[in-house]
N, C-alpha and C positions, 0 to 999 in steps of 0.2 A: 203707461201704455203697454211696455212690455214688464212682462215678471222679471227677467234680469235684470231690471230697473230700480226692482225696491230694493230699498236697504233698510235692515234689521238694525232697531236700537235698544239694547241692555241696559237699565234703568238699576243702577248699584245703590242700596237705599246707604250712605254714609254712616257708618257706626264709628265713633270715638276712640280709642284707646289702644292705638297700634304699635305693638311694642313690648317689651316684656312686661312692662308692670300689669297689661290685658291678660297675661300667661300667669304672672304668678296670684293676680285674682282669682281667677275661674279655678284655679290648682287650687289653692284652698280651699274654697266653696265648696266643689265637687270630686274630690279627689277620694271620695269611697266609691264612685258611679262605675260601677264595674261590669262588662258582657256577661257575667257571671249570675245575673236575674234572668237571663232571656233560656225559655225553656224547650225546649225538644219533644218530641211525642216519643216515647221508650220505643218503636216500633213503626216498622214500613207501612203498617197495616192502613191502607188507606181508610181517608175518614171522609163522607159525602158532604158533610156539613161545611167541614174544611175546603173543599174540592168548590162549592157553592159559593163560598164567599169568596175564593180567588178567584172566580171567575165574575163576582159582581165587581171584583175590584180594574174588570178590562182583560183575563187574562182570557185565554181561549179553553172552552175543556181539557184538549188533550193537554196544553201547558201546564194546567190547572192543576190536573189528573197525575201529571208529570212532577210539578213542583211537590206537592202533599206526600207524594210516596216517595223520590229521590230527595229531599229534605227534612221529612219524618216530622212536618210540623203541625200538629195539632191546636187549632182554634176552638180552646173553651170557654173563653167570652168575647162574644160577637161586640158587644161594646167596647171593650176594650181595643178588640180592634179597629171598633173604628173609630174610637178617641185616638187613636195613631194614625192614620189618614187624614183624621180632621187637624191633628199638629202639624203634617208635613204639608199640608194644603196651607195653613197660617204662616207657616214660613217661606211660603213661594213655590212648592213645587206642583206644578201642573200635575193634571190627568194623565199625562203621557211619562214622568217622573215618575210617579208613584206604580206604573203597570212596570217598569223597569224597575225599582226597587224592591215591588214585591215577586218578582218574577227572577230577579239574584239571594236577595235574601230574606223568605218570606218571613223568617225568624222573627224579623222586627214586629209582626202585628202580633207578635204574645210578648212582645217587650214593654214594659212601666211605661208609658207615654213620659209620665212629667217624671219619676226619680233616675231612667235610663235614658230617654230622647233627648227631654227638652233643655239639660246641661249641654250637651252634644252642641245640638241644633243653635244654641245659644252662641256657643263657644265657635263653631263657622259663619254663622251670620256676622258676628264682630270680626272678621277675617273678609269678610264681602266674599267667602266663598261661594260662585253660583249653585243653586240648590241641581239645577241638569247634569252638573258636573258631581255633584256629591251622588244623584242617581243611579252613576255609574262606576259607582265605589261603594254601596251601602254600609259595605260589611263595616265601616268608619262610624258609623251611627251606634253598633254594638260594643266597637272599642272601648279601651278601659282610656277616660282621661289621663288618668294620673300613670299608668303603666307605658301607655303606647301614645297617643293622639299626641300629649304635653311636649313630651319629650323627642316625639317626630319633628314636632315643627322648632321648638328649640335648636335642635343639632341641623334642619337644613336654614332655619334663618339666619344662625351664625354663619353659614357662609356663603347664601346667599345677600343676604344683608339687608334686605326689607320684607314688607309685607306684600309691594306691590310684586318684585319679583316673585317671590311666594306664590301667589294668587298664580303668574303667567305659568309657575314649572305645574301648579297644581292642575291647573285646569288641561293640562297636554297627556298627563299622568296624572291621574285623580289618586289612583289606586296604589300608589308608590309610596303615599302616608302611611300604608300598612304593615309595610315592613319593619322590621326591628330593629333599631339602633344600632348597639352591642354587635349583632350577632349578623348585619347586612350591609346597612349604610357605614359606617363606622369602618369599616375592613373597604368597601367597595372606593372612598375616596381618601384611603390609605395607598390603593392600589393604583389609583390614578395619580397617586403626586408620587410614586415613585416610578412610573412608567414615563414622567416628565412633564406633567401638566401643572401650570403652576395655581395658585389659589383664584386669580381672576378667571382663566380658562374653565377651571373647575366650577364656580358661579356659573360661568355662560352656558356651562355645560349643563349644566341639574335647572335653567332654565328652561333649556331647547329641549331635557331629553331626561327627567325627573327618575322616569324608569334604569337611568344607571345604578342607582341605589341599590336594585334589585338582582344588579348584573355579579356574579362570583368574582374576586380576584382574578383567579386563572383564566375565566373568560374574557376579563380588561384585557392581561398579559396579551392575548391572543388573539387579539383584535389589533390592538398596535401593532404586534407584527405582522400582522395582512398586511394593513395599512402601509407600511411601513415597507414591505413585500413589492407595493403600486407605486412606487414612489412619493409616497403624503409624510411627510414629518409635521408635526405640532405648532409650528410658524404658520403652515398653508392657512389663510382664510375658511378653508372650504374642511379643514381638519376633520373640526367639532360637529361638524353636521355629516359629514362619511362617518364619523364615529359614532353619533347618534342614532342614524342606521342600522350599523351592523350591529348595535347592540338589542336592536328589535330580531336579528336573526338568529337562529342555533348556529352553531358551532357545524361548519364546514357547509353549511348554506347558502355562502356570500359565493363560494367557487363553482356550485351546483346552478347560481343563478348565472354567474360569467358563462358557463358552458352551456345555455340556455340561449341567451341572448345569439351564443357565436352559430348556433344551429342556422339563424337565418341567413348566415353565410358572413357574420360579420368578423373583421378582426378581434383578436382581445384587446389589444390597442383603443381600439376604437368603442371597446363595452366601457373599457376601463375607464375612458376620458366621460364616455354618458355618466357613468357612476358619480365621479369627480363633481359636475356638472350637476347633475339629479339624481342624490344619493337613494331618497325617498321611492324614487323608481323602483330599488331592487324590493321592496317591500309589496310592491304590487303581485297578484296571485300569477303563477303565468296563463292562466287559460286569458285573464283577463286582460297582459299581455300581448297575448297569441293574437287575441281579435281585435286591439288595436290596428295591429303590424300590419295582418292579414289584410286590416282593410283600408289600409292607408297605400298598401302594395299591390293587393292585387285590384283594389275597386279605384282609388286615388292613380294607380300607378306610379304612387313617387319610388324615388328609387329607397334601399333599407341603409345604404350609407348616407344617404342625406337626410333621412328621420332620427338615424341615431345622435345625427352633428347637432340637432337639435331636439333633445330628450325631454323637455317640458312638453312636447306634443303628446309621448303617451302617456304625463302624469293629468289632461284632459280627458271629461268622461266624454265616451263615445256618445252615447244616447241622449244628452243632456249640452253639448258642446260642439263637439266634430260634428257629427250628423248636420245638425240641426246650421251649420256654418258652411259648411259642402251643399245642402240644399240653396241656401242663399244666394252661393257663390254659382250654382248650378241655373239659378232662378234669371239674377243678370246676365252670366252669357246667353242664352237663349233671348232673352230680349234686348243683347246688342250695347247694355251696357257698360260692360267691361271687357277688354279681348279674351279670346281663346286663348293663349299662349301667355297668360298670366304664370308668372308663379303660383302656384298653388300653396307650398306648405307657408314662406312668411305672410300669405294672405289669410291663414287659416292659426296662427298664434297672435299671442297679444291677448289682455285684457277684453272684459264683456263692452266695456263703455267703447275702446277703442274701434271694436270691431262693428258694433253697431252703429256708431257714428259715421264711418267709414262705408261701411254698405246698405245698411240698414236703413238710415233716418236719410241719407242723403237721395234715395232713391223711393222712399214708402208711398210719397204721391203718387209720382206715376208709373209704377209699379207695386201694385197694390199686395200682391204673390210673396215680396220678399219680406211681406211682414206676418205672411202666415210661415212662412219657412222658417223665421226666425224663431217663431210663437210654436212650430210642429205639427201645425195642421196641413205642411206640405214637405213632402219628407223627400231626402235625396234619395233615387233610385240611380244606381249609379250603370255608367259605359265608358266605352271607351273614349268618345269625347267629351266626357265629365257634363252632360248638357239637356242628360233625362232626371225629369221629376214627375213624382206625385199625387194627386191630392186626396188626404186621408179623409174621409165623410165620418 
């Protein structure tokens, strides 16, 4: 009945062979398959032909118009490229995959389908890597097996230690397989077991947060001592996921977003412990931020120390969550439902299933309103008695 209702199921087609001996097959087989065939146009000088067929492939002109001249990639056989469509379509990637692949790397439609793809495509499929998630890594499809791909997933399965963790770090950070052994990962979790994380944590860690790999020494160093600055040592539960964090932020970004938060008049104290709490928070843009707060504060009226004591409220989207939850909640006081002088914010967190169960299904009969409210065809218009709505035509 309602769209929060459904749930998406991922259909993994089961391939055999997890495990080195799957690593050191494909290594041999294809270990001349090099990015080294995939050609470039000698010049920006845009081509219409090119411009044409990135746009039959879903992109928009100006994308189109944009890719072909910022990428310099010349389509001289139109079959060809779309025998590379039609491989990425046979291995599962949707219409919406492939306008994202060819819109990062349009490189690949003058790539060999079968001597430069379909080792690739082979070689992830026996991984159950999802093809939506390889979408947003392409440039892994031009990879050299034998230089780069082989040797990536060798040095993080050693320590993560399967395939399935594999799969979870890869699909969080697709794009982390690209980095360079030798010259990135290698030094990056040299840097972490000497900064005191030991080999388990360091697993959990290239889990949750794959893109450490990417992260400089010096930037690890500097991180721990923030950390370390808030009072978090390596024991805290909540460590590996603050560190996970701030390793998505530049360097002195973590303190530009504390002095951010305290604008709305909050303690550091009190950013610090949201931080603690919902590391992921600080990773949000602040405008996006701003209009949380804004309107949890001035249109909610809660107050800004008691939306911070509970920081999962603004890692909810507005538009798609709050809103649409404040409407409902707006819907029954007006019709006597539930009292005025509810709490407001622990009646406005929690789960989809909880919350609809709770206001939603228990009242759809005979209040017919709070099921368009939840649906968004009756939108919170907010006051000061939290008790006006509505309804969008």
């Amino acid at each position: 009945m309602f769209a929060s209702f459904c749930r998406r199921r991922l259909l993994l087609r089961k391939i055999p062979g997890e495990g080195t001996n799957l690593l050191q097959s494909i290594h041999g087989a294809h270990s001349s398959y090099s990015s080294t065939a995939v050609s470039r146009a000698p010049s920006s000088e845009l081509c219409p032909a090119t411009v044409s067929y990135l746009i039959s492939c879903g992109l928009s002109p100006a994308a189109a118009a944009t890719t072909a001249t910022s990428q310099r990639v010349r389509i001289v056989s139109r079959d060809k490229a779309d025998a590379v469509c039609a491989l990425l379509r046979d291995y599962g990637f949707a219409d919406a995959d492939i306008v994202r692949t060819v819109r990062s790397a349009p490189s690949i439609l003058v790539a060999d389908p079968e001597r430069i793809l379909r080792p690739k495509l082979d070689f992830f499929a026996s991984l159950r890597f999802e093809p939506r998630k390889l979408a947003t890594a392409p440039c892994l499809l031009v990879h050299s097996l034998e230089k780069n791909i082989i040797p990536s997933i060798q040095f993080i399965r050693g320590i993560v230690g399967s395939d399935d963790q594999l799969r979870r770090g890869f699909s969080r950070v697709p794009w982390a397989l690209a980095v360079d052994v030798d010259r990135s990962m290698r030094p990056a979790v040299e840097a972490l077991r000497r900064c005191g994380l030991d080999d388990a944590a360091i697993s959990k860690l290239l889990v949750i947060q794959m893109g450490v790999l990417m992260t400089s020494p010096d930037r690890i160093s500097e991180i721990f001592q923030e950390l370390k600055a808030v009072g978090m040592c390596t024991s805290d539960s909540r460590f590996l996921y603050c560190f996970s964090a701030m390793c998505s932020l530049k360097s002195g970004a973590w303190r530009r977003k504390l002095a951010f938060f305290q604008s709305f008049g909050l303690s550091e104290g009190e950013v610090i412990k949201a931080f603690k709490t919902q590391p992921m928070l600080f990773l949000s843009s602040d405008e996006t931020i701003k209009k949380k707060l804004r309107f949890l504060l001035d249109e909610v009226k809660l107050g800004v120390s008691d939306v911070i004591a509970q920081p999962v409220i603004l890692a909810y989207s507005l538009e798609n969550c709050i809103l649409p939850r404040c409407a409902v909640l707006s819907v029954l006081m007006k019709e006597g439902k539930i009292r005025r002088d509810i709490k407001l914010l622990p009646a406005l967190l929690g789960n989809s299933t909880v919350f609809s169960t709770r206001y939603v299904l228990k009242h759809a009969d005979d209040v017919p309103d709070v099921v368009k409210a939840y649906e968004g065809s009756v939108r919170y218009k907010s006051n000061s008695d939290f008790s006006s709505f509505e309804l969008v035509l």
